[in-house]
FISE-512702 format. One record per residue: chain; residue in three letters; y, z, x of N, C-alpha, C, O, CB in turn. Coordinates in steps of 0.2 Angstrom, whole numbers. Atoms other than C-alpha are relative to their C-alpha. Glycine has a CB too. Example, Ala and Ser with C-alpha at 12.3 -4.5 7.8 and 13.67 -1.06 7.14 Angstrom:
2
<site miba="A" lotor="ALA" n_north="-6" n_up="0" n_east="4" ca_north="-22" ca_up="39" ca_east="62" c_north="6" c_up="0" c_east="4" o_north="5" o_up="3" o_east="9" cb_north="0" cb_up="6" cb_east="-5"/>
<site miba="A" lotor="SER" n_north="-6" n_up="-1" n_east="-4" ca_north="-5" ca_up="36" ca_east="68" c_north="5" c_up="3" c_east="-4" o_north="11" o_up="4" o_east="-1" cb_north="2" cb_up="-7" cb_east="2"/>
***
This chain:
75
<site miba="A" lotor="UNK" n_north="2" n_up="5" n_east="4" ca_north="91" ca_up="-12" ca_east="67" c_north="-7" c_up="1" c_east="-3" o_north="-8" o_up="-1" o_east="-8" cb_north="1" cb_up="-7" cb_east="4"/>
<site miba="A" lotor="UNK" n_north="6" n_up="-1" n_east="1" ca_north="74" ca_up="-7" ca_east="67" c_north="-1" c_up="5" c_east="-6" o_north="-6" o_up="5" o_east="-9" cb_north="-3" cb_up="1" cb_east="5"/>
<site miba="A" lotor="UNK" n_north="1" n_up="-5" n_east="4" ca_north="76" ca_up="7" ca_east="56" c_north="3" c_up="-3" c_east="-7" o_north="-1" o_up="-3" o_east="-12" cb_north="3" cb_up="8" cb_east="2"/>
<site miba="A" lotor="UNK" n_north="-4" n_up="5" n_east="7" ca_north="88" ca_up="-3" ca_east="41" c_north="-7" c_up="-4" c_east="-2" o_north="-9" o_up="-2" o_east="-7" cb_north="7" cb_up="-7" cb_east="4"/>
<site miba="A" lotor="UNK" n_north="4" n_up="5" n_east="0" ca_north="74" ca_up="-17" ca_east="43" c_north="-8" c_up="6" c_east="-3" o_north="-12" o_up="5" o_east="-8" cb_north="0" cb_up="-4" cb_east="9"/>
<site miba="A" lotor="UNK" n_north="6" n_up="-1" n_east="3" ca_north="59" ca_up="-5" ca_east="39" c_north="1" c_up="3" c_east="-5" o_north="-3" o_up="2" o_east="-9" cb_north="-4" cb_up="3" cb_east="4"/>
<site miba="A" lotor="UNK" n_north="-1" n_up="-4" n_east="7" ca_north="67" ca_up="7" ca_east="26" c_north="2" c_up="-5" c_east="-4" o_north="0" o_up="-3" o_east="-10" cb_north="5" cb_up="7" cb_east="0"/>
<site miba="A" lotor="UNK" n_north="0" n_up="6" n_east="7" ca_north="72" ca_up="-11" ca_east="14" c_north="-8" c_up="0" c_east="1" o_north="-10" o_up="2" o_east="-4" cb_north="4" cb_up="-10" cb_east="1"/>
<site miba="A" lotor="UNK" n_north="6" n_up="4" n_east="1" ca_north="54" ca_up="-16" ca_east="18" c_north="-3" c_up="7" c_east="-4" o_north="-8" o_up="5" o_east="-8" cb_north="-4" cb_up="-5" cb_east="7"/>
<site miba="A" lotor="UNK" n_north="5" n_up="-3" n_east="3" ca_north="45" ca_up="0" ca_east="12" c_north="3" c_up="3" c_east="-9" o_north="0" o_up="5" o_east="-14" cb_north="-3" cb_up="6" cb_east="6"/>
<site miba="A" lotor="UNK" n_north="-4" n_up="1" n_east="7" ca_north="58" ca_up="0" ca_east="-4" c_north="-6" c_up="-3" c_east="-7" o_north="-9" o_up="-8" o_east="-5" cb_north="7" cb_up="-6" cb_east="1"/>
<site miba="A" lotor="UNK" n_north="1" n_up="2" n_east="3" ca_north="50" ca_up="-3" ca_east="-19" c_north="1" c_up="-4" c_east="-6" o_north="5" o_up="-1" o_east="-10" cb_north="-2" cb_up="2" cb_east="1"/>
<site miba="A" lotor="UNK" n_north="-5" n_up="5" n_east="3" ca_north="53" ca_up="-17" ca_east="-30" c_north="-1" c_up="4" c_east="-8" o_north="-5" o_up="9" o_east="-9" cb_north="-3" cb_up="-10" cb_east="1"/>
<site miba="A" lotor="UNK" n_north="-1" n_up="-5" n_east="6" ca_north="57" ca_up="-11" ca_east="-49" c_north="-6" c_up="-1" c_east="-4" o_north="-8" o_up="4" o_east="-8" cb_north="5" cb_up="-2" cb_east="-5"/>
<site miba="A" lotor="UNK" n_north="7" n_up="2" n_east="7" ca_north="41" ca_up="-21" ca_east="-59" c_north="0" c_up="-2" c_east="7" o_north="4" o_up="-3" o_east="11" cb_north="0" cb_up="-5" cb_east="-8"/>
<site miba="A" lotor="UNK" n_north="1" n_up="1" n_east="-2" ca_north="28" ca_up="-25" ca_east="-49" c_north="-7" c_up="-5" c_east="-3" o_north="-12" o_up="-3" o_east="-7" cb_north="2" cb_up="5" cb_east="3"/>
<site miba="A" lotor="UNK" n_north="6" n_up="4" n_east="3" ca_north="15" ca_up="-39" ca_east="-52" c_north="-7" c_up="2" c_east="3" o_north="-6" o_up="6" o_east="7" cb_north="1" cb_up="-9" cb_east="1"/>
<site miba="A" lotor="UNK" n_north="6" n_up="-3" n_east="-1" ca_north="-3" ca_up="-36" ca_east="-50" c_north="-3" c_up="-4" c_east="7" o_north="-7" o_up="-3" o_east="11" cb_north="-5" cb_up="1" cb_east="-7"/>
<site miba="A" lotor="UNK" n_north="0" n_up="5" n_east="-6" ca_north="-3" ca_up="-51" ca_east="-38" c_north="4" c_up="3" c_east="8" o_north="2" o_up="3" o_east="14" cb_north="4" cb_up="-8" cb_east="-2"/>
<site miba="A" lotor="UNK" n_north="-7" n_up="-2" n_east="-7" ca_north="12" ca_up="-45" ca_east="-26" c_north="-4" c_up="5" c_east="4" o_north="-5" o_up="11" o_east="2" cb_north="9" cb_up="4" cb_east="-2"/>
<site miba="A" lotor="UNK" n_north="-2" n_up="-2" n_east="-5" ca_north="7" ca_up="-40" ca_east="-10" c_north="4" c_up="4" c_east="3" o_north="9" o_up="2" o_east="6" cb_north="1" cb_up="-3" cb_east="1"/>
<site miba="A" lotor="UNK" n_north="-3" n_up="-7" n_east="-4" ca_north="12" ca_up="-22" ca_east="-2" c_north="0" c_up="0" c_east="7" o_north="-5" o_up="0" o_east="10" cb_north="-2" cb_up="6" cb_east="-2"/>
<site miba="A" lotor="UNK" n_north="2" n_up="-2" n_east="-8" ca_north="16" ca_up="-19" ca_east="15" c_north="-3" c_up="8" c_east="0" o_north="-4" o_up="11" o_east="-6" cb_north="8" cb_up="-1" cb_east="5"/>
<site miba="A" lotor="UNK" n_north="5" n_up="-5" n_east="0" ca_north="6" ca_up="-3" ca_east="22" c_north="6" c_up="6" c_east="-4" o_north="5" o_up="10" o_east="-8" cb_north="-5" cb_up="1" cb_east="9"/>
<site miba="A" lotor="UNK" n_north="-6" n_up="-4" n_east="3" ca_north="25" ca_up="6" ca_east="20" c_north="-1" c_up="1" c_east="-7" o_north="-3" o_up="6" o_east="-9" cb_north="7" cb_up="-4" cb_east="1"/>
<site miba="A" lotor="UNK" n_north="0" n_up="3" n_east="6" ca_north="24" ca_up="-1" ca_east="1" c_north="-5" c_up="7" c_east="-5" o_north="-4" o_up="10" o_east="-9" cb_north="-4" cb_up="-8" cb_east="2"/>
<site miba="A" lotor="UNK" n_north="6" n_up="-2" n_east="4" ca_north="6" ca_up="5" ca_east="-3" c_north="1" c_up="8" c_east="1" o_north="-1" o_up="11" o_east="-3" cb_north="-9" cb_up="-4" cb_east="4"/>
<site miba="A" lotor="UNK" n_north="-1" n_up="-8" n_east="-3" ca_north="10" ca_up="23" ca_east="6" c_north="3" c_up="2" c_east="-6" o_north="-1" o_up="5" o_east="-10" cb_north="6" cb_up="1" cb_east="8"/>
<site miba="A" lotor="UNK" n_north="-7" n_up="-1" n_east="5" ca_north="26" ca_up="25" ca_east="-7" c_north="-4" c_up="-1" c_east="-5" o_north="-5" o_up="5" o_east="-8" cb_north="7" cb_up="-6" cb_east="0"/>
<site miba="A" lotor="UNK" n_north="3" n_up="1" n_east="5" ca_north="16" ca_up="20" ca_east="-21" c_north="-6" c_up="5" c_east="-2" o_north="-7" o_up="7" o_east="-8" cb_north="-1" cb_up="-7" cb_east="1"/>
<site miba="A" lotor="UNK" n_north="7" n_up="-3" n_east="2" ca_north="-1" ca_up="29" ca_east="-18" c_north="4" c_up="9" c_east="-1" o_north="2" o_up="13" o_east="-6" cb_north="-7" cb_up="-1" cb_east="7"/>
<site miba="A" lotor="UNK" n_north="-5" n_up="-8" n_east="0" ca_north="12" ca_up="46" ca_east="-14" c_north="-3" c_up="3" c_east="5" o_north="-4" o_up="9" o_east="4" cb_north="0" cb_up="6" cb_east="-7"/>
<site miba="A" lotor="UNK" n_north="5" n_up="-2" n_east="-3" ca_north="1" ca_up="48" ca_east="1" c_north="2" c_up="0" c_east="8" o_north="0" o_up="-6" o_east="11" cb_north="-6" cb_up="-4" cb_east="-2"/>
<site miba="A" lotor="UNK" n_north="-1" n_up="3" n_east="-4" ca_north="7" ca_up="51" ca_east="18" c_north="-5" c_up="-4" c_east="6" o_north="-11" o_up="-4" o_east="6" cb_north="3" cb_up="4" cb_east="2"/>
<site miba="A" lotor="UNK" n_north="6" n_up="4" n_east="-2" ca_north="-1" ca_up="38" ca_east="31" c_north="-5" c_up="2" c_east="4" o_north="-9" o_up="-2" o_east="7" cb_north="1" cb_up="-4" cb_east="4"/>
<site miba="A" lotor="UNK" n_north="7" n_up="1" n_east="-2" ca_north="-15" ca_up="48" ca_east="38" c_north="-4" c_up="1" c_east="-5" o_north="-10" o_up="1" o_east="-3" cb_north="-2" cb_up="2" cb_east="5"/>
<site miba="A" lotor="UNK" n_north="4" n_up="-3" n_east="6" ca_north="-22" ca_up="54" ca_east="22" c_north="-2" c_up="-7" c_east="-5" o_north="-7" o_up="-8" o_east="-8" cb_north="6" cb_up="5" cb_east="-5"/>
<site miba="A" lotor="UNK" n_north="-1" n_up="8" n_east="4" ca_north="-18" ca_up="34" ca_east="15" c_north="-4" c_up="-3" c_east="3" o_north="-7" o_up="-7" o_east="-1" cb_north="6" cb_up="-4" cb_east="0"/>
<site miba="A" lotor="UNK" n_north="4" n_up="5" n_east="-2" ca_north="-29" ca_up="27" ca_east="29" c_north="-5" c_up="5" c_east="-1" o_north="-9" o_up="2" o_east="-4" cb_north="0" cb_up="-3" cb_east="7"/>
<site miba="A" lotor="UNK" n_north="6" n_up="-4" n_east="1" ca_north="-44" ca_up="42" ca_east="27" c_north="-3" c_up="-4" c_east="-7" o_north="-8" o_up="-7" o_east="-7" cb_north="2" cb_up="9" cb_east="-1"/>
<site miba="A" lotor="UNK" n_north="1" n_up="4" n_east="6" ca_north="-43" ca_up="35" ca_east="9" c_north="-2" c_up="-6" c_east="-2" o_north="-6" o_up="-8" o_east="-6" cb_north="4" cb_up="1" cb_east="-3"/>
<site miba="A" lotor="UNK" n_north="2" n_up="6" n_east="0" ca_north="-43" ca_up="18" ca_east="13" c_north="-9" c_up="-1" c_east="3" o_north="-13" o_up="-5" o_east="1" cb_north="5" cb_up="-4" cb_east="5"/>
<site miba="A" lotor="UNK" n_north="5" n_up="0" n_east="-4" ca_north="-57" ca_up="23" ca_east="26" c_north="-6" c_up="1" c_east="-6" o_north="-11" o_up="-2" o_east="-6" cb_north="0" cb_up="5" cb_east="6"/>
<site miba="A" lotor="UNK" n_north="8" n_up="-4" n_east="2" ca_north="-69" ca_up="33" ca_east="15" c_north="-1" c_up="-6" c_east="-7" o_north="-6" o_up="-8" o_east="-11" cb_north="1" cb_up="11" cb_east="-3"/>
<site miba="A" lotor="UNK" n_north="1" n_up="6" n_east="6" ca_north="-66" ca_up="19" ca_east="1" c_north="2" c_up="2" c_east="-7" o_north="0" o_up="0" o_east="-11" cb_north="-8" cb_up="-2" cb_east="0"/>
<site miba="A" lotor="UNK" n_north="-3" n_up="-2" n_east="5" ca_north="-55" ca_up="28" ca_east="-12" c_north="6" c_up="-4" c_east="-2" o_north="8" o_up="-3" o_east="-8" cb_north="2" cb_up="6" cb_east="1"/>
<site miba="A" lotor="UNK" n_north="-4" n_up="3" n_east="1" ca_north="-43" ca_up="16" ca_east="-10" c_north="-2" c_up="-8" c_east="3" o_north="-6" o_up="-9" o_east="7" cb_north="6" cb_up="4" cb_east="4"/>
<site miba="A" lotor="UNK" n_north="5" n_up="6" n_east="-4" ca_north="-46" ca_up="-4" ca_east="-7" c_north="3" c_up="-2" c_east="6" o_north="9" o_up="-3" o_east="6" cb_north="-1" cb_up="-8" cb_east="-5"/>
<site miba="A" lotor="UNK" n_north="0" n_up="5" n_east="-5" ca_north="-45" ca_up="-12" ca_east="9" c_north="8" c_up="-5" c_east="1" o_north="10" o_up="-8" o_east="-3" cb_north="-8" cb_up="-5" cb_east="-2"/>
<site miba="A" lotor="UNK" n_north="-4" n_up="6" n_east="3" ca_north="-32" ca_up="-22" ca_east="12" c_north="0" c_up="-7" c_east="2" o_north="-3" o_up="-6" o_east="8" cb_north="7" cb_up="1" cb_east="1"/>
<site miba="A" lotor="UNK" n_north="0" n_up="7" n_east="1" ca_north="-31" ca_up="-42" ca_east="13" c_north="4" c_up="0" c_east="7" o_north="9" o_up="3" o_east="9" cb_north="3" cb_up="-4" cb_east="-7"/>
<site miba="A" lotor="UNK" n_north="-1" n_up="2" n_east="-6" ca_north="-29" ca_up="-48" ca_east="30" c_north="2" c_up="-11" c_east="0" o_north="-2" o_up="-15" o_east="1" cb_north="-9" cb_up="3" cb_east="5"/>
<site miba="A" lotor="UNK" n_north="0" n_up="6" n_east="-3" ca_north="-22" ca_up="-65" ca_east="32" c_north="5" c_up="-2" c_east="8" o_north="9" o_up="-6" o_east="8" cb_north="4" cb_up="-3" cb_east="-6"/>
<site miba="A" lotor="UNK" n_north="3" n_up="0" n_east="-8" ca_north="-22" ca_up="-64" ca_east="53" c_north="1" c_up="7" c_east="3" o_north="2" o_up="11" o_east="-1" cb_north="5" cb_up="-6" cb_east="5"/>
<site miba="A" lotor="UNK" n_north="0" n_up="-7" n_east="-5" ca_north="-21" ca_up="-50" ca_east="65" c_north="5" c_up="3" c_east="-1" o_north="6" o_up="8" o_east="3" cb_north="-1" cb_up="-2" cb_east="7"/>
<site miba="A" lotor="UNK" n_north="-7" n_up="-5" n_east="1" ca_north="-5" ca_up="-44" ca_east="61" c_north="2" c_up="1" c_east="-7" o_north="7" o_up="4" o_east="-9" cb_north="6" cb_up="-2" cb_east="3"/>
<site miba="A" lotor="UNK" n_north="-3" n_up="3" n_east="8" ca_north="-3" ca_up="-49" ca_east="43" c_north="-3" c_up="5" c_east="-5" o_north="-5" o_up="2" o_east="-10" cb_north="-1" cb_up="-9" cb_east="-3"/>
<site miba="A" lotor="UNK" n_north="2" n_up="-5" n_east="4" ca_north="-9" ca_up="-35" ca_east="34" c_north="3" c_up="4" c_east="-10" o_north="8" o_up="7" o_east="-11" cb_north="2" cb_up="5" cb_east="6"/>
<site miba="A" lotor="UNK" n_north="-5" n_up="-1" n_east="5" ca_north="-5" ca_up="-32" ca_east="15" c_north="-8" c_up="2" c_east="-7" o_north="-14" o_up="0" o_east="-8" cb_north="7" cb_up="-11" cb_east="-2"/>
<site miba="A" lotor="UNK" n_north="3" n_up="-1" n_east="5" ca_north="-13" ca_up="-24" ca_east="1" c_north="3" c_up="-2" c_east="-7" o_north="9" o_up="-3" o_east="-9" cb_north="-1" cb_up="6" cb_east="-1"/>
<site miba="A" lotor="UNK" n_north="-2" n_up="1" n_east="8" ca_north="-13" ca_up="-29" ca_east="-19" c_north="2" c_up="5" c_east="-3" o_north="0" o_up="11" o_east="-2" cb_north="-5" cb_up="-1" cb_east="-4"/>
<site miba="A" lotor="UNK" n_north="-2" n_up="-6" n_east="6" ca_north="-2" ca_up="-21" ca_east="-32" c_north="-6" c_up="0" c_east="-4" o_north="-9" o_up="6" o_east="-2" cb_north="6" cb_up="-1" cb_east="-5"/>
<site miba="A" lotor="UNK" n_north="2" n_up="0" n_east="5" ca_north="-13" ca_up="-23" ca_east="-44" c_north="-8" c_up="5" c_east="0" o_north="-12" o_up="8" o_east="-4" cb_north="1" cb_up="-7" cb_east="-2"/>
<site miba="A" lotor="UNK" n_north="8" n_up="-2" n_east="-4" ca_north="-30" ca_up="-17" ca_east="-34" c_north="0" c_up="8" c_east="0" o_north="-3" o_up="12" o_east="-2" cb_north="-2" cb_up="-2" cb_east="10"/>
<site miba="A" lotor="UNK" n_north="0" n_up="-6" n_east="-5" ca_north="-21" ca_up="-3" ca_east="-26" c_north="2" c_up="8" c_east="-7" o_north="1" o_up="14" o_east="-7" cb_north="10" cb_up="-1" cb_east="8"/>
<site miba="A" lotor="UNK" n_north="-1" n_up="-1" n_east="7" ca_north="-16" ca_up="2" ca_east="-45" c_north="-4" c_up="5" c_east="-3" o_north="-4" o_up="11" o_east="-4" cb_north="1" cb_up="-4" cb_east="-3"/>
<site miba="A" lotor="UNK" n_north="7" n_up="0" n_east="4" ca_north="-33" ca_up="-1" ca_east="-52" c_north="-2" c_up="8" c_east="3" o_north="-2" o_up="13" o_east="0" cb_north="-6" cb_up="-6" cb_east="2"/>
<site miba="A" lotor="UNK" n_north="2" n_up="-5" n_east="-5" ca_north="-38" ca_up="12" ca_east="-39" c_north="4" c_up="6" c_east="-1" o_north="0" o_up="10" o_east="-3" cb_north="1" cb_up="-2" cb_east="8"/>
<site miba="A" lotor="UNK" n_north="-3" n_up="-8" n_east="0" ca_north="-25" ca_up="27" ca_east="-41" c_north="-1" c_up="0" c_east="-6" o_north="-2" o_up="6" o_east="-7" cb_north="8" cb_up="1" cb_east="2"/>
<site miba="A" lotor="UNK" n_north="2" n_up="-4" n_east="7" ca_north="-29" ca_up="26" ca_east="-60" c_north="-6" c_up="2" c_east="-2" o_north="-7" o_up="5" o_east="-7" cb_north="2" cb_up="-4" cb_east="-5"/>
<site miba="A" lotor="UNK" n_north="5" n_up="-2" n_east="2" ca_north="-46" ca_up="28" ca_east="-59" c_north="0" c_up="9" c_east="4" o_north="-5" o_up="13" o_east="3" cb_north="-7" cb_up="-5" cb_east="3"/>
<site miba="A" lotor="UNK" n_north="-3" n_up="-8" n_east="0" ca_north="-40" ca_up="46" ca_east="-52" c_north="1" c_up="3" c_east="8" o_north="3" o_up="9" o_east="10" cb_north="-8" cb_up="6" cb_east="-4"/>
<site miba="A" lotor="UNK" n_north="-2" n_up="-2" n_east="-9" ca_north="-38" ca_up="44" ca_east="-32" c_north="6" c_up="4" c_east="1" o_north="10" o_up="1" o_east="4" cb_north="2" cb_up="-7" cb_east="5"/>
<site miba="A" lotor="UNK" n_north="-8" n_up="-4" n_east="-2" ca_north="-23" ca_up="56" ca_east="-31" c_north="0" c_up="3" c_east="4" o_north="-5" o_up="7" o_east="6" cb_north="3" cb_up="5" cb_east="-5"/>
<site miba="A" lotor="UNK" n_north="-2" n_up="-6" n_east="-7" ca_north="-17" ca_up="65" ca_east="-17" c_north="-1" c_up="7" c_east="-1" o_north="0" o_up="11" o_east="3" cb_north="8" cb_up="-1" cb_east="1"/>
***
């Protein structure tokens, strides 16, 4: 169940608003970056931070994480 459950969630939706919310799966798929290269990036500040609403709820912006790979952050 757990594997069904996390491969929908790190699926990417077709259009993506610059508001919506990515899980870390999400932002991974999107940036093209596997996750320890994605958190170095996050770390060193190539990539933004993501929005914490509690201790487990972890979610970056489309539209941030975007901004960021177009100014030339590429893998």
């Amino acid at each position: 169940m757990g594997k069904e459950r996390g491969g929908a969630l790190a699926r990417l939706p077709e259009h993506l608003h610059p508001e919506q919310r990515l899980t870390a799966a999400q932002a991974m798929q999107l940036s093209g970056r596997g996750r320890s290269r994605f958190y170095e990036d996050v770390k060193r500040g190539a990539l933004p931070q993501p929005e914490r609403d509690g201790p487990r709820f972890v979610r970056w912006r489309a539209g941030t994480l975007i901004e960021a790979l177009n100014r030339g952050s590429r893998p």
